[in-house]
C-alpha positions as CSV (number, residue, x, y, z in Angstrom):
1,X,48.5,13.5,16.1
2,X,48.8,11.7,13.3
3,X,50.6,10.7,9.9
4,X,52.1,14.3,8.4
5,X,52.9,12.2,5.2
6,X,49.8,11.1,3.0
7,X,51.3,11.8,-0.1
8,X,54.8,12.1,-2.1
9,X,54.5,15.3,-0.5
10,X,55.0,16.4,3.0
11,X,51.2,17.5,4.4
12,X,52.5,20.5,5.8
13,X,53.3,23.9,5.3
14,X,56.8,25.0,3.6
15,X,58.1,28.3,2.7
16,X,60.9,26.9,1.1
17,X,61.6,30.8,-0.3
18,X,61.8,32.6,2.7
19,X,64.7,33.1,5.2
20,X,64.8,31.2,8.0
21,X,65.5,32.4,11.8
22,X,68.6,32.1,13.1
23,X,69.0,29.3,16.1
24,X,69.2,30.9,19.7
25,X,71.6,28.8,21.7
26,X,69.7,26.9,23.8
27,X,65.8,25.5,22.9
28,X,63.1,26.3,25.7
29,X,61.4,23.5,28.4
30,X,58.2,24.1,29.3
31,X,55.5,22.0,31.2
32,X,52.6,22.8,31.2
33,X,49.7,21.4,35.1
34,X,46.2,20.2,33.8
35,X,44.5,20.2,30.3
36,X,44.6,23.3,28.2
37,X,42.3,24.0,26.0
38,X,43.2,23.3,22.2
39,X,42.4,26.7,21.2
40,X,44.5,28.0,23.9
41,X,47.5,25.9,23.0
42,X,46.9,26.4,19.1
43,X,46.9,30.3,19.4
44,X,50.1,30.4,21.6
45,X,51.7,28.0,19.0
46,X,51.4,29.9,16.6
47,X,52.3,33.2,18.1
48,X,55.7,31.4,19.3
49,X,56.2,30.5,16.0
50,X,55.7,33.7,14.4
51,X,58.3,34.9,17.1
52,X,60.9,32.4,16.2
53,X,60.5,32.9,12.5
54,X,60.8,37.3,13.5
55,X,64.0,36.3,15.6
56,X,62.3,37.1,19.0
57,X,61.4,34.5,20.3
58,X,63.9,31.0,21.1
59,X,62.7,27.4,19.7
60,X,60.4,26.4,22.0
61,X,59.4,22.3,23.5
62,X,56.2,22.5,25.4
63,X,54.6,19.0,27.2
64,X,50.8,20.0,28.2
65,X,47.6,17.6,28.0
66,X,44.0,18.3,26.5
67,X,41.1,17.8,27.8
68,X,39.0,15.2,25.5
69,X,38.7,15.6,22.0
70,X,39.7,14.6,18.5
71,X,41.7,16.9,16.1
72,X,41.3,16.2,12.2
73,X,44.5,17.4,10.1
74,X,44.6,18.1,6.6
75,X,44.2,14.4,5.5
76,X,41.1,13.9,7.3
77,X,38.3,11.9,6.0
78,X,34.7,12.5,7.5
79,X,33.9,8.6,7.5
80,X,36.4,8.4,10.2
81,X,35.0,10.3,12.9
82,X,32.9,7.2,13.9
83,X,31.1,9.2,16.4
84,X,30.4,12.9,15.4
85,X,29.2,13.5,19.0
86,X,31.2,11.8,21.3
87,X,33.5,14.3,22.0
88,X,34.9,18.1,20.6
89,X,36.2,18.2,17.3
90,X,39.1,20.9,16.3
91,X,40.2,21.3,12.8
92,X,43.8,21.9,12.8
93,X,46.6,22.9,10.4
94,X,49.0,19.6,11.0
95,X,49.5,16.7,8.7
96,X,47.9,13.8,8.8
97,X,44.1,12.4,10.1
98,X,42.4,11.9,13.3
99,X,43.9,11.6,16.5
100,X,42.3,11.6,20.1
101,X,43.8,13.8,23.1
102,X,43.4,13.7,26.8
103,X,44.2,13.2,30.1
104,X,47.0,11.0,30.6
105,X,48.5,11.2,27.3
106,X,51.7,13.7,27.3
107,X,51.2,16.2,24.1
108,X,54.4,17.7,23.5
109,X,54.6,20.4,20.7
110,X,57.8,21.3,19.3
111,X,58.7,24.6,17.7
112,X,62.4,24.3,15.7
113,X,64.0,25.9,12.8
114,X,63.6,22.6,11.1
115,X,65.5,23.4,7.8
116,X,68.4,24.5,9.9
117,X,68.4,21.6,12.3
118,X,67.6,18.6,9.6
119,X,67.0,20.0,5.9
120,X,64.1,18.6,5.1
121,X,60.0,17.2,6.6
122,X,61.6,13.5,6.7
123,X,64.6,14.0,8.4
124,X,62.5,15.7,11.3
125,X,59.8,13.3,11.9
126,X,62.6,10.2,12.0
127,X,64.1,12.4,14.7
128,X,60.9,12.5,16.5
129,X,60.5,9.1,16.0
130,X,63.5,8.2,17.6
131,X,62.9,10.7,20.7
132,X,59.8,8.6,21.6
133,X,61.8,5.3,20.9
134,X,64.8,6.6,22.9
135,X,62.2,7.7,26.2
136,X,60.6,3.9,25.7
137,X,63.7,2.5,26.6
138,X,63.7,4.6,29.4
139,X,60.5,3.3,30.7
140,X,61.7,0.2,29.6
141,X,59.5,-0.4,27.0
142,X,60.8,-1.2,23.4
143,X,59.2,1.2,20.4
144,X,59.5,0.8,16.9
145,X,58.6,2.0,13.6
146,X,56.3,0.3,10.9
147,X,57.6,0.9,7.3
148,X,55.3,3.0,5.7
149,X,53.9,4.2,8.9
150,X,54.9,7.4,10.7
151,X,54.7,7.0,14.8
152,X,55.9,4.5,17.3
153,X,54.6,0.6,17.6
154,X,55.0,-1.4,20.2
155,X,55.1,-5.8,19.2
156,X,53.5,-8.5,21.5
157,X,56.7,-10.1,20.9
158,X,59.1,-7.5,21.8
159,X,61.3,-7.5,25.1
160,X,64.1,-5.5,26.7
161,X,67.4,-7.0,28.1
162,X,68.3,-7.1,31.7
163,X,65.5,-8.6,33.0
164,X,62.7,-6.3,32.0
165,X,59.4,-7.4,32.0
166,X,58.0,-7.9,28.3
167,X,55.4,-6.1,26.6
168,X,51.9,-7.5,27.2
169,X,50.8,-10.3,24.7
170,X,48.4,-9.2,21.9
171,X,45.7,-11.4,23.6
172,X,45.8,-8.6,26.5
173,X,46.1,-6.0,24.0
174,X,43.1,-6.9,22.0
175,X,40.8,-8.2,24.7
176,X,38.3,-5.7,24.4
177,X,38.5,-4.3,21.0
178,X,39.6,-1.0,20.0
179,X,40.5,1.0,22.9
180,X,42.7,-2.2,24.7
181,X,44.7,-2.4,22.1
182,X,43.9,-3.1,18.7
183,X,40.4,-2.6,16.3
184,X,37.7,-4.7,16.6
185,X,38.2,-7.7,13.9
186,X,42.0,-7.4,14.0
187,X,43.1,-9.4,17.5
188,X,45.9,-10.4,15.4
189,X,47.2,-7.9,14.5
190,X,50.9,-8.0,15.9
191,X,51.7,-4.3,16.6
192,X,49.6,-1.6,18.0
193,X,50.8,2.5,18.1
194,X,51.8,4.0,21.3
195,X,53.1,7.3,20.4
196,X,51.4,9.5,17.3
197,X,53.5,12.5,14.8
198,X,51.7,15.4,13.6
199,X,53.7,18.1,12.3
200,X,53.3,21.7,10.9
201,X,55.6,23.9,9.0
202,X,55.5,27.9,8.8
203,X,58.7,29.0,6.8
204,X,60.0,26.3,8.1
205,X,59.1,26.5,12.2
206,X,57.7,23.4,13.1
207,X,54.9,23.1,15.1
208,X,52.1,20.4,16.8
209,X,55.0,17.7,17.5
210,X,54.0,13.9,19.5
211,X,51.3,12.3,21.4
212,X,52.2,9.2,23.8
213,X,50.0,7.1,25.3
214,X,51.1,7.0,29.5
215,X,47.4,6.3,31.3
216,X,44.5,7.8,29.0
217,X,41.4,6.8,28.5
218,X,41.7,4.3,25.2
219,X,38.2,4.0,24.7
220,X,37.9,7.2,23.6
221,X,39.4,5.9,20.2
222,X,36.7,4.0,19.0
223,X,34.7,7.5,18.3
224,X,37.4,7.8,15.1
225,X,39.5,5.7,13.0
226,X,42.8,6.8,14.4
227,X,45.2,8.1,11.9
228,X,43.3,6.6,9.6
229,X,44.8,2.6,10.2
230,X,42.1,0.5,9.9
231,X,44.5,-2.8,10.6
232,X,46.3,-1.7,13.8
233,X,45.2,-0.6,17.5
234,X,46.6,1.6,20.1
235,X,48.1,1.1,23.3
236,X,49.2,2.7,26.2
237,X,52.3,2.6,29.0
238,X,49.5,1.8,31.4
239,X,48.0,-0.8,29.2
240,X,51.2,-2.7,28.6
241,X,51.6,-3.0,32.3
242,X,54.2,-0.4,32.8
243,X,53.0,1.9,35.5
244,X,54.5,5.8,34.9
245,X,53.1,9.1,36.1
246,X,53.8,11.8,33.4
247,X,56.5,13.3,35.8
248,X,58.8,10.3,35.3
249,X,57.9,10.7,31.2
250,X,58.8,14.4,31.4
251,X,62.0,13.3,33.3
252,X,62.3,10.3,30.2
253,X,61.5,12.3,27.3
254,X,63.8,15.2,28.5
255,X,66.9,13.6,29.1
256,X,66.4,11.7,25.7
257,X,65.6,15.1,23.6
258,X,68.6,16.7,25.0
259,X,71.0,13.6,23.4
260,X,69.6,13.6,20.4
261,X,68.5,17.9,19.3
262,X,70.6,19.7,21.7
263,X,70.6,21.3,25.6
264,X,67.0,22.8,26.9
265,X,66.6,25.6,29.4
266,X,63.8,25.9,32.1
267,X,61.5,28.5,30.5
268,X,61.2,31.3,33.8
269,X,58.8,33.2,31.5
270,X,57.7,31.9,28.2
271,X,57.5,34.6,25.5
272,X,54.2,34.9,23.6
273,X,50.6,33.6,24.6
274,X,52.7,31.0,26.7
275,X,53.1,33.2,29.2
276,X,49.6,33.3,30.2
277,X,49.2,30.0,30.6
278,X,50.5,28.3,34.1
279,X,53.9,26.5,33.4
280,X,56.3,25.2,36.0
């Protein structure tokens, strides 16, 4: 998922007009065992959505994975899907560019009443932002933004306190190019993104949410020009040395969602197309 801001204006959605659902009490938690289809995942997005907005249905966090492919949001240029062929390509309704998805990179999409909850585009994505920085620490890895950059970075140069190992150097980033860390021609380059945002808005009910890097398979970036940054790489939990299996992440990025939006519930049976897909 990528950058939902390209332009002075947010690359998503609004209904700025129409009424917007009132917040249930408690925001649903679901997880979702082995890849679902994007298709699968897009249609039951959007029919939870459509059941917030109505007032039927509660807001609604869901962690899955894809299998393989890219997804091209509404900033997409075609001279940045390098390699047409290499894998599936979805056309989706989110802000930003290209982004790859796959195994071993926790996708999880977020449906909120965003005007209720933060006002405005901006104030949501920050918040996001700081839910991936906020499950870093966790892992004990230390995120940050890039002005003028939406998602999370990871430095060469940046460590935690209390002993924690730092993050690899850029020289084991970059050793192999695009897809160990940074783009070929930019060994460098000091930061490299961990975490992508890609957001979507229906009278104001977000959806699409985060991507983070745990263990994917990086090389699978070189088939695009990932959110469209030419001068910067990505990374990975795995790739920086920290060894986490996506139940610890769920664990992480749980506990840090509920300090900063509010308390989740265990989903027992997930209104809409969710339903139909297997959950725990």
């Amino acid at each position: 998922m990528t950058n939902p801001l390209q332009s002075t204006a947010p690359t998503c959605e609004t209904r700025a007009d129409a009424a917007a659902p009132s917040i249930a009490p408690f925001i649903e938690w679901v997880v979702t065992r082995g890849p679902v289809p994007y298709e699968a995942a897009s249609a039951a997005m959007a029919e939870r959505v459509a059941g917030i907005v109505a007032g039927t249905a509660p807001e609604l966090v869901w962690l899955l994975e894809h299998p393989p492919l890219y997804t091209a949001g509404t900033s997409a240029k075609p001279e940045d899907l390098v390699a047409p062929t290499r894998l599936p390509v979805h056309r989706t309704g989110r802000g930003g560019q290209y982004t790859y998805h796959g195994p071993g990179q926790r996708v999880a999409y977020v449906m909120l009443d965003v005007r209720r909850r933060f006002g405005d585009v901006r104030a949501y994505v920050a918040a996001l932002e700081d839910w991936i920085i906020d499950t870093l620490v966790a892992l004990r890895v230390r995120g940050e933004r890039w002005p003028g950059r939406v998602g999370v970075w990871v430095a060469a140069e940046a460590t935690l306190s209390s002993g924690v190992r730092p993050l690899a150097a850029i020289s084991e980033l970059s050793a192999s190019g695009r897809g160990e860390g940074s783009d070929p021609g930019h060994a460098s380059q000091p930061r490299a993104k961990i975490a992508a945002i890609g957001v979507r808005l229906s009278r104001w009910v977000s959806s699409h949410g985060i991507a983070l890097n745990v263990a994917p398979d990086l090389a699978h970036y070189a088939g695009i020009v990932p959110c469209g940054i030419r001068d910067a790489g990505v990374t990975s939990l795995a790739a920086l040395g920290r060894s986490a299996d996506l139940d610890e992440v769920d664990r992480a990025l749980r506990a840090a969602f509920e300090r900063r939006f509010g308390a989740t519930t265990a989903a027992t049976k997930a209104a809409g197309a969710v339903e139909n897909l297997p959950i725990r």
